[in-house]
C-alpha positions as CSV (number, residue, x, y, z in Angstrom):
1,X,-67.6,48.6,43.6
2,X,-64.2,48.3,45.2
3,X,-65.1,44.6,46.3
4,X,-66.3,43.7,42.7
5,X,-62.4,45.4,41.5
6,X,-60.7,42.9,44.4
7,X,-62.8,40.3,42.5
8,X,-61.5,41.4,38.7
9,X,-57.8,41.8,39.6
10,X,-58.0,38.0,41.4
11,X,-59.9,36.7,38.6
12,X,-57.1,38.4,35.9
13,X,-54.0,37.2,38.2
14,X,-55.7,33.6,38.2
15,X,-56.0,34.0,34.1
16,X,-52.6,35.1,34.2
17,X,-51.3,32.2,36.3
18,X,-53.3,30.1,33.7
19,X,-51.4,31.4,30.8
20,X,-47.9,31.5,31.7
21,X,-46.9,29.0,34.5
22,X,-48.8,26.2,32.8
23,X,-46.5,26.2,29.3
24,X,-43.7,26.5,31.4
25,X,-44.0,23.6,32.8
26,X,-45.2,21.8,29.7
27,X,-42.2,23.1,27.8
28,X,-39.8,22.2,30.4
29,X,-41.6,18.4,30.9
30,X,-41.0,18.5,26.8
31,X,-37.4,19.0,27.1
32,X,-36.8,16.7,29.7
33,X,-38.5,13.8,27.3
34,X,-36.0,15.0,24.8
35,X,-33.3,14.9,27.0
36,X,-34.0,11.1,27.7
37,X,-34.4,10.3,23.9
38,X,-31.3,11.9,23.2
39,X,-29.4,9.8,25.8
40,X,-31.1,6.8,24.6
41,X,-30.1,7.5,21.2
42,X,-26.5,8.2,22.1
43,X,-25.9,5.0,24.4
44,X,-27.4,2.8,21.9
45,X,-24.9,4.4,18.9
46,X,-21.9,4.3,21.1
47,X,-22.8,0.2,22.2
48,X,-23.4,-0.7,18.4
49,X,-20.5,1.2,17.6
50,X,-18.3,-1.0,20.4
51,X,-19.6,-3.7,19.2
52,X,-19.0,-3.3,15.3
53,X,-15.4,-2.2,16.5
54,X,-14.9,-5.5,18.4
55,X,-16.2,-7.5,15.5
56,X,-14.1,-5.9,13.0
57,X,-10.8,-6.4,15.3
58,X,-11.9,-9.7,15.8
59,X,-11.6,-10.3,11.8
60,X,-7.9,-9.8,11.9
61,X,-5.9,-12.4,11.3
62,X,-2.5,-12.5,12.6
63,X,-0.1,-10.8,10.2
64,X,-2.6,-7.7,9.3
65,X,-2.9,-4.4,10.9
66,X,-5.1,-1.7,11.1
67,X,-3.5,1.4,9.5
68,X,-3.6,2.8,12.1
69,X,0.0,1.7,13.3
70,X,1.3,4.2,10.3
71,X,3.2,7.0,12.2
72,X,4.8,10.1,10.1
73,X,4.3,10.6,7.0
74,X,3.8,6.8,6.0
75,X,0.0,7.0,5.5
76,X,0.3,9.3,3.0
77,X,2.5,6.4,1.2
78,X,-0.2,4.2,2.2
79,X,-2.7,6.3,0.8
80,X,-0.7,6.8,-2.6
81,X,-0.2,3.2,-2.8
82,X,-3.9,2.1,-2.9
83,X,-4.8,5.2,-5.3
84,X,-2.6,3.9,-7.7
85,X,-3.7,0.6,-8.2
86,X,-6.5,1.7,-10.8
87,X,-3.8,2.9,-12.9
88,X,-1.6,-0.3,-12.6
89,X,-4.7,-2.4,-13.7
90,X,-5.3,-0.1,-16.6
91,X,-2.2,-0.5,-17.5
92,X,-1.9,-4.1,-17.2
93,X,-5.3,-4.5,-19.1
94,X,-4.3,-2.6,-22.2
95,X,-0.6,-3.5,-22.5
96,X,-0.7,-6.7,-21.3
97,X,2.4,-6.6,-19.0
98,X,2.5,-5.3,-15.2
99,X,4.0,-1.6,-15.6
100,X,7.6,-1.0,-14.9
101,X,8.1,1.9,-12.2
102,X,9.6,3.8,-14.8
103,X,6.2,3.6,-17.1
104,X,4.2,4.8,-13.7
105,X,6.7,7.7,-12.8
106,X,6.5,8.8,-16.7
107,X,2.9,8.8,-15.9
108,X,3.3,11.1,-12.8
109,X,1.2,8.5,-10.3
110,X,2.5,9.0,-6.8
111,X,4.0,7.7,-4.7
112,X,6.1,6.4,-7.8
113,X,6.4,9.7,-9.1
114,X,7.7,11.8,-6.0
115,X,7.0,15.5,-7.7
116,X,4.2,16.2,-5.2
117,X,5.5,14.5,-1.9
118,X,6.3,15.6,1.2
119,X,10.5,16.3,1.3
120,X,10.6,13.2,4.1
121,X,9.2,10.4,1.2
122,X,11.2,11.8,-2.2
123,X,14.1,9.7,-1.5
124,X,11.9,6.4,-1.6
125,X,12.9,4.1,-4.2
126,X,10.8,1.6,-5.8
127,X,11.3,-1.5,-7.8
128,X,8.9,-4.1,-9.4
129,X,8.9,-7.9,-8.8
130,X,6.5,-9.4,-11.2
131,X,4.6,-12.8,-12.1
132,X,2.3,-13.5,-14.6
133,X,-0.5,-13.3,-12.3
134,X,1.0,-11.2,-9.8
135,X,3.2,-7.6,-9.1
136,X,5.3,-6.2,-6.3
137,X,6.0,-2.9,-5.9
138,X,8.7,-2.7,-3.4
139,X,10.3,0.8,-2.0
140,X,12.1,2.0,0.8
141,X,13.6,5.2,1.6
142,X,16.7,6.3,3.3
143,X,17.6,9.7,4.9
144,X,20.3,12.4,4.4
145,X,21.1,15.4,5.3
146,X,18.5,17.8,4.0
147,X,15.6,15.0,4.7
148,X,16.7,15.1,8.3
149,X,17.0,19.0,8.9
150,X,13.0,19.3,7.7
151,X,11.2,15.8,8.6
152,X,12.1,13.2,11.5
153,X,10.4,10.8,9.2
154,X,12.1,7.3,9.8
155,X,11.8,5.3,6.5
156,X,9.8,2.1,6.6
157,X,9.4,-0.6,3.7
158,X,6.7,-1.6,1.7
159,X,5.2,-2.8,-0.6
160,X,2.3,-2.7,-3.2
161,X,1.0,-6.3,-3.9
162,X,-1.8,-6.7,-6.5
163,X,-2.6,-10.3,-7.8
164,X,-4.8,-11.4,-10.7
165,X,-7.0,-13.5,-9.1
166,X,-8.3,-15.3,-12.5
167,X,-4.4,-16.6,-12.7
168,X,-3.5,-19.5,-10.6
169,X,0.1,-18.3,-10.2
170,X,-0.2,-16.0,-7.3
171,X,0.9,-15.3,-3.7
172,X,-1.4,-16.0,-0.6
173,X,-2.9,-15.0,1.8
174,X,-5.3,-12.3,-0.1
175,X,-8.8,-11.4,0.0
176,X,-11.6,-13.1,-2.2
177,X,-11.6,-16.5,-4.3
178,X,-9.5,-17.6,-6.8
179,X,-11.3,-17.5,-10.0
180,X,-13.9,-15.3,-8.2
181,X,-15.6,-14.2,-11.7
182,X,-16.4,-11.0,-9.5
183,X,-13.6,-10.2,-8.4
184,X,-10.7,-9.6,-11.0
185,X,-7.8,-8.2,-8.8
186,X,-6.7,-8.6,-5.3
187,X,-4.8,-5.6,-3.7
188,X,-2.7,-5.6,-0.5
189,X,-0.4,-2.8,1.2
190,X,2.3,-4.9,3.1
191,X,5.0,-3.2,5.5
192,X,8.2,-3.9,7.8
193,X,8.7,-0.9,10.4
194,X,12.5,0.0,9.3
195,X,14.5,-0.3,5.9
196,X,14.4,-3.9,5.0
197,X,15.4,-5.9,1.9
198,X,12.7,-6.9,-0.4
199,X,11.5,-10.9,1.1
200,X,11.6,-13.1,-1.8
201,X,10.3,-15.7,0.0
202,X,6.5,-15.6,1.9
203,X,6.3,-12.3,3.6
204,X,4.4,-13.3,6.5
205,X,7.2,-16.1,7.6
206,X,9.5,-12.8,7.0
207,X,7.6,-11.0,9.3
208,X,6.0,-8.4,7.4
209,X,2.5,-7.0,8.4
210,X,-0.9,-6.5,5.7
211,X,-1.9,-2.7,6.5
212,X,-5.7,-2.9,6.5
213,X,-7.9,0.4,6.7
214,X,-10.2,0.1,9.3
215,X,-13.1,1.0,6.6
216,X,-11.9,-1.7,4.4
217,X,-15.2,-3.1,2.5
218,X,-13.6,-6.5,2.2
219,X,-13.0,-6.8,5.7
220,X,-16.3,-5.0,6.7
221,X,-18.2,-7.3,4.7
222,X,-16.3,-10.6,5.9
223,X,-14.6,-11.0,2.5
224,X,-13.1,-14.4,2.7
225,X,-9.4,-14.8,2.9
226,X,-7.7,-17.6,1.0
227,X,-4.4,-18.6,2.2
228,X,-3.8,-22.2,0.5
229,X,-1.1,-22.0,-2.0
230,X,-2.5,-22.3,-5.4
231,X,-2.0,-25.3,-7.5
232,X,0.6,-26.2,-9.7
């Protein structure tokens, strides 16, 4: 009897062996696979995702920056810029006429309309330089006393360009094709790094720089630029 129990207990460790070291290892071989995929995965985002980089930077031409040269508080004037291009359009299509600054600060579209800026951007100051097919929105902003004791904001200048491209009296560069049937309006966020006068001459000879978002779907999707003067 007590041989047959030596025989039991060997045979119930060996079952035992058999039902708990052997998942182990499967689970652990499992993981390991994982592991690998994952790493995989990763390196092959990261490489696609140098490369796209390197593609878009290689887009640029050589008076546009990513926005990424904003400091301060200046991309939230960049920001406020672009979101109030819908309303300029609107605007333009129903009264006919580019808005005055006044009409968009009656209409309480920032950055025009200052209520809900930062202290550092309420003393910018905006005025409009308009063509039939074509507006500036020019501001700049200087500092004083109580500007200076909350925000070390250094004003920069900018300005707002939007251009009707199915109008052959218009500024270039900008994106898309004149008379592009698809594309109505052309909108461009230009800047100069310290207080400068508005250039009434070409702004890229002036040396002012197109602010491009790095998730731009113009530039993203190869948008072409035109830079030939148009026509007389």
């Amino acid at each position: 009897m007590g041989k047959n129990n030596r025989n039991d207990v060997t045979n119930r460790n060996d079952v035992v062996n058999e039902v708990h070291i052997g998942p182990l290892e499967a689970r652990r071989e499992a993981l390991a696979v994982c592991g690998m995929i994952f790493c995989v995965i990763l390196l092959m985002t990261l490489r696609f995702s140098i490369i796209s980089g390197s593609s878009t930077r290689d887009t640029l031409k050589p008076y546009q920056r990513f926005d990424a040269v904003l400091e301060s508080q200046d991309p939230i004037l960049y920001r406020s810029l672009l979101s109030a291009v819908g309303d300029i359009t609107d605007l333009r299509l129903t009264e006919g006429d580019w808005p005055e600054v006044e009409a968009l600060i009656s209409e309480s579209i920032p950055p025009f309309a200052n209520d809900f800026l930062p202290m550092g951007l309420k003393n910018y100051s905006w005025t409009r330089h308009a063509s039939q097919g074509w507006v500036d929105y020019y501001g700049t902003g200087t500092k004083n006393a109580e500007t200076e004791k909350i925000s070390d904001h250094i004003p920069i200048s900018l300005i707002l360009r939007v251009i009707d491209l199915t109008s052959e009296d218009h500024p270039h560069p900008h994106i898309g094709i004149d008379n592009d049937p698809k594309l109505k309006f052309s909108v461009q966020v230009w800047m100069y790094p310290e207080k400068r006068p508005y250039p009434v001459e070409n702004v890229v000879q002036k040396g002012w720089k197109w602010i491009i978002s790095a998730n731009d779907p113009f530039l993203n999707e190869n948008k072409e630029i035109s830079e030939k003067p148009a026509k007389d």
